[in-house]
N, CA, C and O of each residue as an XYZ file, in Angstrom:
836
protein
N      32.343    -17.267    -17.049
C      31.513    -17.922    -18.047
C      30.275    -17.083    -18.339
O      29.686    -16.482    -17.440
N      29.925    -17.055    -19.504
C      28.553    -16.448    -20.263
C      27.475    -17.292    -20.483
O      27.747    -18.397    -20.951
N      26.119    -16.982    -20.216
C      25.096    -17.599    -20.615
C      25.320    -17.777    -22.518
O      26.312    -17.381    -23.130
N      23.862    -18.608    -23.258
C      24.036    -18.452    -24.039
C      22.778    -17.361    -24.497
O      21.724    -17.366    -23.861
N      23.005    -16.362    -25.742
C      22.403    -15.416    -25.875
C      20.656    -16.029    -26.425
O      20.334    -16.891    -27.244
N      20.192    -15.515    -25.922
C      18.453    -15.741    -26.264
C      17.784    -14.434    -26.774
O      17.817    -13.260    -26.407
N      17.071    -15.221    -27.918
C      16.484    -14.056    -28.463
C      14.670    -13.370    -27.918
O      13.648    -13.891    -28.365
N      14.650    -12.587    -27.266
C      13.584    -12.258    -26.430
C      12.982    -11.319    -27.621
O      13.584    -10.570    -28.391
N      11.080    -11.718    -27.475
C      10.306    -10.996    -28.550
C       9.294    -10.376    -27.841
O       8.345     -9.855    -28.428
N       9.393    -10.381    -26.736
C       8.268     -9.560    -25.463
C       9.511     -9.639    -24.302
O      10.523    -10.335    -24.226
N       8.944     -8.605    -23.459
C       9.262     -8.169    -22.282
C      10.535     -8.281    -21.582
O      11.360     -8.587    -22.443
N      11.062     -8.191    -20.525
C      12.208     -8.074    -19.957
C      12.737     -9.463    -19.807
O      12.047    -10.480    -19.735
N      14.145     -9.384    -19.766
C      14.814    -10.615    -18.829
C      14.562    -10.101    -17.528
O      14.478     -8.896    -17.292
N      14.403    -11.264    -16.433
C      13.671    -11.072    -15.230
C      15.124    -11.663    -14.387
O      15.886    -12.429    -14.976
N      15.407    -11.196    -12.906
C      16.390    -11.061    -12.417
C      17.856    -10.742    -12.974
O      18.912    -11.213    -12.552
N      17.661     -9.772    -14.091
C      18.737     -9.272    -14.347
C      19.390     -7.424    -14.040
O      18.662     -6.441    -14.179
N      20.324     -7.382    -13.774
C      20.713     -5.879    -12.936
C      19.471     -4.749    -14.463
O      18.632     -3.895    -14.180
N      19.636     -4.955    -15.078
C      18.986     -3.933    -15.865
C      17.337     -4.137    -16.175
O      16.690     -3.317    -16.826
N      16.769     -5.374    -15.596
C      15.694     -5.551    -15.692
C      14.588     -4.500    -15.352
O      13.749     -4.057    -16.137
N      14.795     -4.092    -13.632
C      13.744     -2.882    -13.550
C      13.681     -1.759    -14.283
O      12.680     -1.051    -14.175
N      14.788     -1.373    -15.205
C      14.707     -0.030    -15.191
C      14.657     -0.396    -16.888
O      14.262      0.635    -17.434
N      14.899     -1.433    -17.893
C      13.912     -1.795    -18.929
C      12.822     -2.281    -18.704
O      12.137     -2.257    -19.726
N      12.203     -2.814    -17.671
C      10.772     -2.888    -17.378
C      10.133     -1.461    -17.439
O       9.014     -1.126    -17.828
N      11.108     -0.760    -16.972
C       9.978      0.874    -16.484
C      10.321      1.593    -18.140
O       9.734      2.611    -18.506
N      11.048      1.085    -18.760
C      11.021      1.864    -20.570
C      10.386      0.899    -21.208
O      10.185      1.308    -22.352
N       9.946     -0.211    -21.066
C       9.167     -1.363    -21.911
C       7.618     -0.665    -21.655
O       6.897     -0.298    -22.582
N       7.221     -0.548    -20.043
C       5.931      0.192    -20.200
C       5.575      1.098    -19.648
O       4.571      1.182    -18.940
N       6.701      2.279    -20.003
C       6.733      3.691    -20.179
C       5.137      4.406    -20.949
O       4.279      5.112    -20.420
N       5.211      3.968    -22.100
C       4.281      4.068    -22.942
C       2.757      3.721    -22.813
O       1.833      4.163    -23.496
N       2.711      2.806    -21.755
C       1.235      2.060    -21.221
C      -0.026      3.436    -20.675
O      -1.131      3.531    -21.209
N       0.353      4.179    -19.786
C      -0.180      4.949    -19.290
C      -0.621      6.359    -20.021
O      -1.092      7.359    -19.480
N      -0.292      6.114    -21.578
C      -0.616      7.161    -22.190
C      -2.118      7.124    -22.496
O      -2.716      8.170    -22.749
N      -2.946      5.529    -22.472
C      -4.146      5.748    -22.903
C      -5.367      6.191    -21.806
O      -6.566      6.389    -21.999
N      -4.533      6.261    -20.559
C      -4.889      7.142    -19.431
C      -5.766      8.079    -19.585
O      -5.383      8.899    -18.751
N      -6.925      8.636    -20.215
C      -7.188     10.121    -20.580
C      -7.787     10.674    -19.203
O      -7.153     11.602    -18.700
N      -9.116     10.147    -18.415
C      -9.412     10.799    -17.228
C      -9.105     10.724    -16.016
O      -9.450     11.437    -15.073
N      -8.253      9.586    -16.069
C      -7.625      9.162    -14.361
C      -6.363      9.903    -13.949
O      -5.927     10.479    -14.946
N      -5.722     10.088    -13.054
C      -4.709     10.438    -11.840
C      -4.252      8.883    -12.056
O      -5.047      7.958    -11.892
N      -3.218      8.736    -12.347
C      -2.251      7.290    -12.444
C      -0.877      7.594    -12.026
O      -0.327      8.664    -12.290
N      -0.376      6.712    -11.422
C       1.005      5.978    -10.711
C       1.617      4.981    -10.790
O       1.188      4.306     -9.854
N       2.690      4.166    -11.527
C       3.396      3.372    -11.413
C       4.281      2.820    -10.537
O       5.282      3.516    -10.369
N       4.256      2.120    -10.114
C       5.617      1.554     -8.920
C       5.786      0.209     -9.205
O       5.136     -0.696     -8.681
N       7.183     -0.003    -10.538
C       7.502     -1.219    -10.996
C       6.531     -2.025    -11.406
O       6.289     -1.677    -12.562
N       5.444     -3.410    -10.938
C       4.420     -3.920    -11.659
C       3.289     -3.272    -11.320
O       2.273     -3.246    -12.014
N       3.454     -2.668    -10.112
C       2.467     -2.399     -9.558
C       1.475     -0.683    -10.066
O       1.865      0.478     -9.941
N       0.659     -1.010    -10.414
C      -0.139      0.393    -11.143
C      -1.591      0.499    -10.305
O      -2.399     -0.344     -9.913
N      -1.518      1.842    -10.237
C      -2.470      2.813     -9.094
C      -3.673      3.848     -9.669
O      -3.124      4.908     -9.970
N      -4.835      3.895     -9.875
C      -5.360      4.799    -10.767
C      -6.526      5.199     -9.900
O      -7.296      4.380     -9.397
N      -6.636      6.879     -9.710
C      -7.555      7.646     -8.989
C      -8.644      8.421    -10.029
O      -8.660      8.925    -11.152
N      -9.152      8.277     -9.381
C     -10.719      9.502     -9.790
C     -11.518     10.063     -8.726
O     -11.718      9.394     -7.712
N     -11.855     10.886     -8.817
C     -12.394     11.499     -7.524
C     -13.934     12.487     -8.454
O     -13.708     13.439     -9.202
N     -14.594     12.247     -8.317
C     -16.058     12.661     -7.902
C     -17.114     13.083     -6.743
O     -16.933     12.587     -5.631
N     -18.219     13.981     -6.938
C     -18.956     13.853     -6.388
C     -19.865     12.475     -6.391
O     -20.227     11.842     -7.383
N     -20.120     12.201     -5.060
C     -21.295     11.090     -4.180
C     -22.017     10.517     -5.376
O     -21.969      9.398     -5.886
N     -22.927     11.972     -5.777
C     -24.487     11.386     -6.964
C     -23.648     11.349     -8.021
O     -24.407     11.581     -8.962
N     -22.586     11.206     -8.456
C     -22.339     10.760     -9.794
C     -21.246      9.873     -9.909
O     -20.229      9.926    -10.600
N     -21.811      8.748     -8.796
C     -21.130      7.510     -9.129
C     -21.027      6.511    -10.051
O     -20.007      5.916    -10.397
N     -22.541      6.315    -10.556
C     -22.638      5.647    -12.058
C     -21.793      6.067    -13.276
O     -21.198      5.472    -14.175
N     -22.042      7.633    -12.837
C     -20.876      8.426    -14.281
C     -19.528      7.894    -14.295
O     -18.765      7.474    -15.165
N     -19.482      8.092    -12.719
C     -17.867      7.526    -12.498
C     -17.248      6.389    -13.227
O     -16.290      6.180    -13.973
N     -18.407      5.636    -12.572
C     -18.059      3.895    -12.939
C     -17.763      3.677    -14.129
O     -16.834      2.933    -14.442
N     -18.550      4.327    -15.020
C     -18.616      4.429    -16.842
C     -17.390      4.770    -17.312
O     -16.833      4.383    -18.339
N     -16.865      5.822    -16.148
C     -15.473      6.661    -16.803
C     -14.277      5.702    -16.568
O     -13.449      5.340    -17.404
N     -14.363      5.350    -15.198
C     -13.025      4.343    -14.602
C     -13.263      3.268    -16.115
O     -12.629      3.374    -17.165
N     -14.398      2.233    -15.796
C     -14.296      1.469    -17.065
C     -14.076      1.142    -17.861
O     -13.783     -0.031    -18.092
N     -14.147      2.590    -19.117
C     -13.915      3.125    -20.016
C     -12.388      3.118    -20.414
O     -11.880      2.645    -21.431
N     -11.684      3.872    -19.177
C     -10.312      3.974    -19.617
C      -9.613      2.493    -19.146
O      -8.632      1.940    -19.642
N     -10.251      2.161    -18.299
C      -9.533      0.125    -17.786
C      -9.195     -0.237    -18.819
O      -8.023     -0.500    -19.088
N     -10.395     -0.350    -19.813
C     -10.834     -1.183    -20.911
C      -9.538     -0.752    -21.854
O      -8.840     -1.630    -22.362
N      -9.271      0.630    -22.050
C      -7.976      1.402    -22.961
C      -7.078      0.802    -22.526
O      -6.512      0.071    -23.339
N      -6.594      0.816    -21.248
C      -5.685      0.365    -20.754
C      -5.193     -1.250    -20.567
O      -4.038     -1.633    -20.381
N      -6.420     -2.079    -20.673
C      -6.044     -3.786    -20.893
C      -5.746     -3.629    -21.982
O      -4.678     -4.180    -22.247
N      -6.407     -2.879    -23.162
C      -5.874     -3.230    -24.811
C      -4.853     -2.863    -24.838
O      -4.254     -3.816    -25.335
N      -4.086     -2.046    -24.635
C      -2.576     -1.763    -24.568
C      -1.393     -2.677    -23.631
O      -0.190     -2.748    -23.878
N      -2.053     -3.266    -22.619
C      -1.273     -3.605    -21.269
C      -1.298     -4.773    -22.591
O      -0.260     -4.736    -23.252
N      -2.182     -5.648    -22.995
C      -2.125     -7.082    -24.185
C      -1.429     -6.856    -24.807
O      -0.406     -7.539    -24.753
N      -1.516     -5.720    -25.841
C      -0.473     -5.219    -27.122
C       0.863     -5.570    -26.584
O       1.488     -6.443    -27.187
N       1.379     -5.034    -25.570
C       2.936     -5.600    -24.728
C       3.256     -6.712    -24.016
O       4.222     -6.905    -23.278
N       1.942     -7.752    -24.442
C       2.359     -8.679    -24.546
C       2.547     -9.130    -22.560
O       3.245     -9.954    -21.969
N       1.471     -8.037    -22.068
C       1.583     -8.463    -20.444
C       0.175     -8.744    -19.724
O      -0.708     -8.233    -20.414
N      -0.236     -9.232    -18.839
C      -1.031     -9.836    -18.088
C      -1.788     -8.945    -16.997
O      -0.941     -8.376    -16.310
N      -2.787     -8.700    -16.693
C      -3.277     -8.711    -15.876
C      -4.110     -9.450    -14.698
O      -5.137    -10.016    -15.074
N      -3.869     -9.497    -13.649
C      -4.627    -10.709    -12.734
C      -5.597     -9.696    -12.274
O      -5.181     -8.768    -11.580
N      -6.829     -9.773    -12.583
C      -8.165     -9.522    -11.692
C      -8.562     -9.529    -10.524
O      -9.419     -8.834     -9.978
N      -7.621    -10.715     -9.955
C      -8.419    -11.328     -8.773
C      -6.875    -10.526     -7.566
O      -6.816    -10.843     -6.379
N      -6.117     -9.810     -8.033
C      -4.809     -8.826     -7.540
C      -5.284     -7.467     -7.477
O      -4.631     -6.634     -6.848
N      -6.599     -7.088     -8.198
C      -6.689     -5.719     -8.328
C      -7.836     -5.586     -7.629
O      -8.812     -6.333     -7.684
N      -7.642     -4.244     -6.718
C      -8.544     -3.771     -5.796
C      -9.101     -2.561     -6.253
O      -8.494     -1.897     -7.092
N     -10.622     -2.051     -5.616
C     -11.246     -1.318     -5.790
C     -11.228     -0.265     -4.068
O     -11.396     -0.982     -3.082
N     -11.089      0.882     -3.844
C     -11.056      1.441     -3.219
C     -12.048      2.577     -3.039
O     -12.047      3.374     -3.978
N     -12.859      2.823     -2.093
C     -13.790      3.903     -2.324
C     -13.208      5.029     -0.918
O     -13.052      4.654      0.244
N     -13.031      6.087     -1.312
C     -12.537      7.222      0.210
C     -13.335      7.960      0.224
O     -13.677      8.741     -0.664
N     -13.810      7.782      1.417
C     -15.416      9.108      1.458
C     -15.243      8.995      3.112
O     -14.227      8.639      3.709
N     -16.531      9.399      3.688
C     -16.909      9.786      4.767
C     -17.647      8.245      4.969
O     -17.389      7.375      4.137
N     -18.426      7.995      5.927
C     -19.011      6.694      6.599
C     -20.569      6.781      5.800
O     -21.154      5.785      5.374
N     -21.127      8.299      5.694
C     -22.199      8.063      5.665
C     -22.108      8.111      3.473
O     -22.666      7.323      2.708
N     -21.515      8.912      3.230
C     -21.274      8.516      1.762
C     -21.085      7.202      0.884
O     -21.576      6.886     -0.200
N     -20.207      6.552      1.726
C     -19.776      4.715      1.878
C     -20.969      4.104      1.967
O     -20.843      3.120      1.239
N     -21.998      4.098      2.400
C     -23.225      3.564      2.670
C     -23.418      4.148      1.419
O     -22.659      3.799      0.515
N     -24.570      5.234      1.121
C     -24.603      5.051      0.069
C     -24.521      4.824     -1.618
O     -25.236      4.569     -2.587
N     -22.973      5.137     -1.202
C     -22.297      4.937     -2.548
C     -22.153      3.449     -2.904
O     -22.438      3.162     -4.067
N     -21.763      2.472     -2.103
C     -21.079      1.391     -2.369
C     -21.751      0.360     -3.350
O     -21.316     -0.191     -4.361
N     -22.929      0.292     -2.720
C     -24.033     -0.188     -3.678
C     -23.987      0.200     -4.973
O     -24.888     -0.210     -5.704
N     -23.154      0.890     -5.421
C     -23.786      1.356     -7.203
C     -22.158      1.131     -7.610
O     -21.894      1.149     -8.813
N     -21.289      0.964     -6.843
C     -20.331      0.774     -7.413
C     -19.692     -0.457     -8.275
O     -19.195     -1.398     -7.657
N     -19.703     -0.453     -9.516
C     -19.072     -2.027    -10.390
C     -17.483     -1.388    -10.883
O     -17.292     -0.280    -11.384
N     -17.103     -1.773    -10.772
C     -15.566     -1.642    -11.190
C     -15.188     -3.156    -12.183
O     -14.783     -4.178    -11.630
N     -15.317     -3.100    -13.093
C     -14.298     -4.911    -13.899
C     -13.623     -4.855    -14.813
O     -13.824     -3.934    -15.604
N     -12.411     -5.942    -15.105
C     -11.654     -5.695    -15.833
C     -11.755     -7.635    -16.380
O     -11.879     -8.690    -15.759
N     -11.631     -7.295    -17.685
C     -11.816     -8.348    -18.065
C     -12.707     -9.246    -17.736
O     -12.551    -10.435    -17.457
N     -14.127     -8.284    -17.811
C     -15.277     -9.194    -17.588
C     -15.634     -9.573    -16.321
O     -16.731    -10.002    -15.964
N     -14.194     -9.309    -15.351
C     -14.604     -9.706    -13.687
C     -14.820     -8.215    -13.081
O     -14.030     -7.286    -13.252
N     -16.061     -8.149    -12.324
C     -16.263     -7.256    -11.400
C     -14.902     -7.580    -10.305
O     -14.739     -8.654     -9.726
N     -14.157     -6.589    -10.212
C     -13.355     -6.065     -8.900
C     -13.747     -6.113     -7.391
O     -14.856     -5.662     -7.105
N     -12.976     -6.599     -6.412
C     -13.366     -6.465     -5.185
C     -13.409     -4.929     -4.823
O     -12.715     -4.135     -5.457
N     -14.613     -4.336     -3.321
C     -14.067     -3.195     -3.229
C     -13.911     -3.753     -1.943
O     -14.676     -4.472     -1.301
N     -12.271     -3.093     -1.545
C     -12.057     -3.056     -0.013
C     -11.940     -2.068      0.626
O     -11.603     -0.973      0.175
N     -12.324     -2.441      2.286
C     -12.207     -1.209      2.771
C     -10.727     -0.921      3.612
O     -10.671     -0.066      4.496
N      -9.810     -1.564      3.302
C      -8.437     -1.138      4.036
C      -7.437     -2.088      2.220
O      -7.742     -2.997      1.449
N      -6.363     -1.221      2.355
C      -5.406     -1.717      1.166
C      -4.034     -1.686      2.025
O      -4.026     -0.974      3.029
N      -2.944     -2.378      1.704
C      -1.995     -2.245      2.291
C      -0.928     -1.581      1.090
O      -0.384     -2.403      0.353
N      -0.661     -0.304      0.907
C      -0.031      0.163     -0.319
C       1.380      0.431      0.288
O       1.422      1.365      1.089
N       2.523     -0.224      0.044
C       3.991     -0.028      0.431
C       4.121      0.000      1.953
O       4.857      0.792      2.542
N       3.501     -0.747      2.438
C       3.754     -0.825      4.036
C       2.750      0.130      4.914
O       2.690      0.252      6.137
N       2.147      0.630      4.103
C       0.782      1.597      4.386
C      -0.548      1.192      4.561
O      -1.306      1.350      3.603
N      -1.071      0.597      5.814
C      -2.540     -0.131      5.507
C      -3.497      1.757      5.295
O      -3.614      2.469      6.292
N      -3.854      2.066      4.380
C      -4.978      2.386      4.173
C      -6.325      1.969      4.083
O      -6.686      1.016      3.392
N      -7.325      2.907      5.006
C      -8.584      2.073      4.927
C      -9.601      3.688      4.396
O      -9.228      4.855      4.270
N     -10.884      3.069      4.212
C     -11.976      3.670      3.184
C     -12.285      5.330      3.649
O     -12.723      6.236      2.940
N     -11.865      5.365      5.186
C     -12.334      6.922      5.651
C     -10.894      7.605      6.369
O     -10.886      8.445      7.268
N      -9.768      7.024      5.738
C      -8.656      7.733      6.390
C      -8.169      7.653      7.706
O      -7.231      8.394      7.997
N      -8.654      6.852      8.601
C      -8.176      7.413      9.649
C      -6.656      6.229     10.294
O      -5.918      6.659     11.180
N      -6.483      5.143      9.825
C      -5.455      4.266      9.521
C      -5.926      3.814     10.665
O      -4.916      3.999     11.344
N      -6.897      3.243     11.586
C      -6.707      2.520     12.640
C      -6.431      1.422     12.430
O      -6.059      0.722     13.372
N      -6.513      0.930     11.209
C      -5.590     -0.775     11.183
C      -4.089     -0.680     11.105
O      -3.353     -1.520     11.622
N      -3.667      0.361     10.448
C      -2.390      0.636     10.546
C      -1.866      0.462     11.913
O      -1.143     -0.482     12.230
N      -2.312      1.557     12.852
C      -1.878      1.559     14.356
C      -2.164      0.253     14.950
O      -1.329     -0.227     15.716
N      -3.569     -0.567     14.609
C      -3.441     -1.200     15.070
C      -1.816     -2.380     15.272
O      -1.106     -2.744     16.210
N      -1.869     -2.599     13.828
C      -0.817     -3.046     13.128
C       0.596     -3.198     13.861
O       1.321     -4.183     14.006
N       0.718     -1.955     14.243
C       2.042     -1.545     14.791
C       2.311     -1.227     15.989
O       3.398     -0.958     16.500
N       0.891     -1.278     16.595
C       0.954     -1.582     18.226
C       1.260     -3.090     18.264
O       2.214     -3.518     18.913
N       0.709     -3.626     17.793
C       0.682     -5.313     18.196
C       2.088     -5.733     17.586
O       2.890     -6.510     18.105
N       2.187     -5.235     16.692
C       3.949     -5.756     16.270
C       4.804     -5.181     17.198
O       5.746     -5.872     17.585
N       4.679     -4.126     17.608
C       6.180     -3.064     18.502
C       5.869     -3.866     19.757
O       6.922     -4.103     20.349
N       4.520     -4.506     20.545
C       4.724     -5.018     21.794
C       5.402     -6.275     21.737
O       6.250     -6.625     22.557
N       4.937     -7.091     20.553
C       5.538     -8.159     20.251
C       7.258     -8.113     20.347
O       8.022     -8.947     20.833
N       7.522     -6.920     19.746
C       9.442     -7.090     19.283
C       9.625     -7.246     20.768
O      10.404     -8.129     21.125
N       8.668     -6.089     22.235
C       9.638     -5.045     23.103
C       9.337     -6.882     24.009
O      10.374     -7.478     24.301
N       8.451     -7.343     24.237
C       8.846     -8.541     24.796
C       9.622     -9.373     24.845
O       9.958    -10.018     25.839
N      10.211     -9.507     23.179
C      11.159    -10.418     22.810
C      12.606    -10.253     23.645
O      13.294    -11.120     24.185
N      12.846     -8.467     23.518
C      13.662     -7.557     23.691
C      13.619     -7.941     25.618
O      14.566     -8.149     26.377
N      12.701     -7.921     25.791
C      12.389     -8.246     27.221
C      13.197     -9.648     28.063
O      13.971     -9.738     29.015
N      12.630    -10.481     27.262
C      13.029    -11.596     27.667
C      14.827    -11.593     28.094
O      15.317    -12.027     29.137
N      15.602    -10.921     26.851
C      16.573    -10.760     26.666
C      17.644    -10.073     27.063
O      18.849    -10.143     26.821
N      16.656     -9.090     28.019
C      17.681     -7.281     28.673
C      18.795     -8.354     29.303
O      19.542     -8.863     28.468
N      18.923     -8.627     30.277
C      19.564     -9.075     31.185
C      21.041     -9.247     29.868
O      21.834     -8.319     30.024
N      21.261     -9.762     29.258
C      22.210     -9.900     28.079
C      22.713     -8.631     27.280
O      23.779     -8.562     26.666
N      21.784     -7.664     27.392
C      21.696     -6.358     26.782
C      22.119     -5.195     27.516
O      21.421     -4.963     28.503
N      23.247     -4.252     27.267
C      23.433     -2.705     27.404
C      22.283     -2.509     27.176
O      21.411     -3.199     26.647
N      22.310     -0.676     27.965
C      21.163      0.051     27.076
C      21.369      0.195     26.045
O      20.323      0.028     25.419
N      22.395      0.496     25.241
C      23.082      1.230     23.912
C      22.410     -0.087     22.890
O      21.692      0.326     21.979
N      22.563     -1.372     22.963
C      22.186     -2.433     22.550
C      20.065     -2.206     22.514
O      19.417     -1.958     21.497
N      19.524     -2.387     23.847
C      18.565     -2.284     23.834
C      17.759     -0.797     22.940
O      16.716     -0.866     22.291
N      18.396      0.152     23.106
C      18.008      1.151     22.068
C      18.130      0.992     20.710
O      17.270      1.252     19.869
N      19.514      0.442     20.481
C      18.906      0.121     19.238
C      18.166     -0.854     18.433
O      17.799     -0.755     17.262
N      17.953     -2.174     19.581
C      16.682     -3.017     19.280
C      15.470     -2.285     19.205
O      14.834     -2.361     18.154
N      15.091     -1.673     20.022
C      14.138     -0.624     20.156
C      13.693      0.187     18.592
O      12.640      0.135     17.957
N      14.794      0.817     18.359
C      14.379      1.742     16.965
C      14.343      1.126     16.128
O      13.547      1.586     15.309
N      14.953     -0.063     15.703
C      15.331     -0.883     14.225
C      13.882     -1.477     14.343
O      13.126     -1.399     13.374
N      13.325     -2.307     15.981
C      11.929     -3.413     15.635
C      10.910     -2.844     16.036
O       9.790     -3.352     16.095
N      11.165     -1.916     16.297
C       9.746     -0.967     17.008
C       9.230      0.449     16.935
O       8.069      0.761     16.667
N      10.231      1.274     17.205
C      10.011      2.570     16.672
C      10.616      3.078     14.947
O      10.641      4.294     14.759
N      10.991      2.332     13.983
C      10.924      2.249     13.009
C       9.546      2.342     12.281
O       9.199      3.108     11.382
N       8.914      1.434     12.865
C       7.625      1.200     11.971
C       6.556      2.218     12.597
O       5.425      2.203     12.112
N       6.844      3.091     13.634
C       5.716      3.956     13.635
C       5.822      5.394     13.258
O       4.989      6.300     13.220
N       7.661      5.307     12.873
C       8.230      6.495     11.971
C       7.651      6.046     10.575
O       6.900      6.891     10.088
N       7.813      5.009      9.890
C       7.321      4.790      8.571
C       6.161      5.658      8.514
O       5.223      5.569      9.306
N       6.239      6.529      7.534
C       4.952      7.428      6.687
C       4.017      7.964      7.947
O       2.787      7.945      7.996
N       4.948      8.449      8.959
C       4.072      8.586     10.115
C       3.556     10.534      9.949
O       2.785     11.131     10.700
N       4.114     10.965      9.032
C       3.566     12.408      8.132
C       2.277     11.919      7.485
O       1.319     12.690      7.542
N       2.138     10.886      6.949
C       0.924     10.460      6.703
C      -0.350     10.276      7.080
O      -1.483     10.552      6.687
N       0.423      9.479      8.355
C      -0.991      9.158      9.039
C      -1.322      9.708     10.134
O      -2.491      9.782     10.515
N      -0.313     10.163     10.776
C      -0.244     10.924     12.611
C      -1.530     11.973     12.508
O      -2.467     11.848     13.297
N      -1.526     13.010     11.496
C      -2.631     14.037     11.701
C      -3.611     13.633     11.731
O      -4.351     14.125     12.584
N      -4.227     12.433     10.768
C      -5.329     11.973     10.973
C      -5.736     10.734     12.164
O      -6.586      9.862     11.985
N      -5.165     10.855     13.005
C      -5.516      9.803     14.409
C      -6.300     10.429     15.687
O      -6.207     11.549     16.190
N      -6.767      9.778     15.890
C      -7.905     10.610     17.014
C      -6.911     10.408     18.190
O      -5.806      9.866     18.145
N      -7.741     11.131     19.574
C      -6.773     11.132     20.523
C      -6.407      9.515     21.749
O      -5.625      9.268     22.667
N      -7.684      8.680     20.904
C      -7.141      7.312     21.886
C      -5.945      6.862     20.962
O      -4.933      6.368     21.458
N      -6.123      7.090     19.296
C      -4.515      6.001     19.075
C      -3.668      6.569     19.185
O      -2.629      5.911     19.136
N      -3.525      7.944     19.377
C      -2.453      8.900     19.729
C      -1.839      8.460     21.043
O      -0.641      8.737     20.995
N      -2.208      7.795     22.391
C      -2.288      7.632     23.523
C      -1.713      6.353     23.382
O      -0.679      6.180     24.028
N      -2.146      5.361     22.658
C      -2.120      4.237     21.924
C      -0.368      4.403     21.843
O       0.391      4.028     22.736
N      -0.098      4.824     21.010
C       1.529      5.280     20.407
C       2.389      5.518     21.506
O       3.455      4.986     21.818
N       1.473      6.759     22.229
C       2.568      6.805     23.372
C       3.118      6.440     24.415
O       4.159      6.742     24.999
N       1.761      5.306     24.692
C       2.232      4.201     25.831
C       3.308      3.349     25.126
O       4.117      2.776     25.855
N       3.403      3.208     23.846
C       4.025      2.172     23.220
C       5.615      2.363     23.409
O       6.453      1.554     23.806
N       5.780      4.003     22.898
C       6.777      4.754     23.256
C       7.436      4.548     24.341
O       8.575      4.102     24.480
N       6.511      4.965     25.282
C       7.163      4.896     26.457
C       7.363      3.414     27.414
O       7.731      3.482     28.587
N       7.120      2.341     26.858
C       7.342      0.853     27.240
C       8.783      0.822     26.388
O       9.560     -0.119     26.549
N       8.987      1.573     25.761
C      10.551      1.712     24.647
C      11.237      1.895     26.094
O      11.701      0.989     26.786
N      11.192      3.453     26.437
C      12.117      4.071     26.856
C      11.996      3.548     28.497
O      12.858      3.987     29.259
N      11.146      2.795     28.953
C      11.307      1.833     30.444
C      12.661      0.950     29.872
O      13.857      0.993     30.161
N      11.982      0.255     29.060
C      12.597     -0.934     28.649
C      14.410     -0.508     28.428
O      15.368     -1.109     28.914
N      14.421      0.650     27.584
C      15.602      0.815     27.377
C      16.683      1.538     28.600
O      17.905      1.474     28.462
N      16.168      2.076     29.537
C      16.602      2.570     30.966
C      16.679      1.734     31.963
O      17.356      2.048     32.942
N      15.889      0.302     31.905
C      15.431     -0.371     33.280
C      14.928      0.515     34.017
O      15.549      0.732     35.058
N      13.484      1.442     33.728
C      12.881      1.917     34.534
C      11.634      1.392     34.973
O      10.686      1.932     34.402
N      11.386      0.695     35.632
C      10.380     -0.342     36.207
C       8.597      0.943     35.760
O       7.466      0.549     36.044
């Protein structure tokens, strides 16, 4: 059986096999009024960088603004939405730059000033304001002890062959995720951090007390 045909005058049919990839040719075209930003798309989700010097943050602000503003009049023209209170402001500097930059920073779209945060979670990636991902690790220490307990409770029922691969699928998975990313920038306690974590894997998966 067939639906009956509907005549659509904006945007995609939504849960249909061809939806994402006419979503990504419906607003193909959006990002052209882009002129000074570094921009990225990923399905609804849109990403826009600028990078400056410290003392010319006001300039900045004027510039990001400027092109927002291009960019809501077009994102409307297609007949699509923006939520304000979804869009984050991000500042990446050093600790002592963050201090005094933050204060001068306004970012708004549609009349609402923008939150700025200092950690974002972008595709399973907590990024925070000076790079160094300790919420990330945190993140994934407290989740991987969580799985290896579960896993714990349970050995007695479990091969090793079984327990290893509980191991990699709930625990060492997530500290492979984008771990090119973040590993260089970790100091040497969350590095230590990781490898106790590691190695509560490979007890767990040996029965090595």
């Amino acid at each position: 059986n067939k639906s009956k045909y509907v005549h659509i005058t904006s945007g995609v049919p939504q849960g249909s096999i061809l939806g994402p990839t006419l979503f990504a040719i419906y607003t193909s075209s959006i990002g052209g009024c882009i002129k000074d930003l570094r921009m990225h798309m990923y399905a609804d989700d849109t990403q826009m960088y600028y990078s400056f010097p410290p003392r010319d943050v006001k300039q900045a602000c004027d510039i990001i603004n400027r092109n927002l503003q291009s960019f809501v009049h077009l994102v409307e023209l297609h007949s699509l939405k923006i939520n304000p209170q979804k869009s984050k402001v991000m500042l990446l500097c050093s600790e002592y730059f963050y201090k005094e930059t933050l204060p001068h920073v306004k970012i708004n779209v549609q009349g609402r000033n923008l939150e700025v945060c200092q950690k974002i979670r972008n595709l399973g990636l907590v990024i925070d304001s000076h790079l160094r991902f300790k919420s990330h690790v945190n993140q994934c220490i407290k989740n991987g002890f969580h799985y290896l307990r579960l896993i714990y409770q349970n050995k007695d029922f479990l091969n090793s062959s079984l327990r290893k691969t509980l191991c990699e699928s709930l625990v060492l998975s997530h500290l492979n995720y984008c771990d090119v990313i973040y590993g260089p920038c970790l100091d040497q306690r969350d590095t230590q951090r990781i490898q106790r974590l590691q190695n509560a894997c490979l007890r767990l998966i040996y029965g090595v007390p």
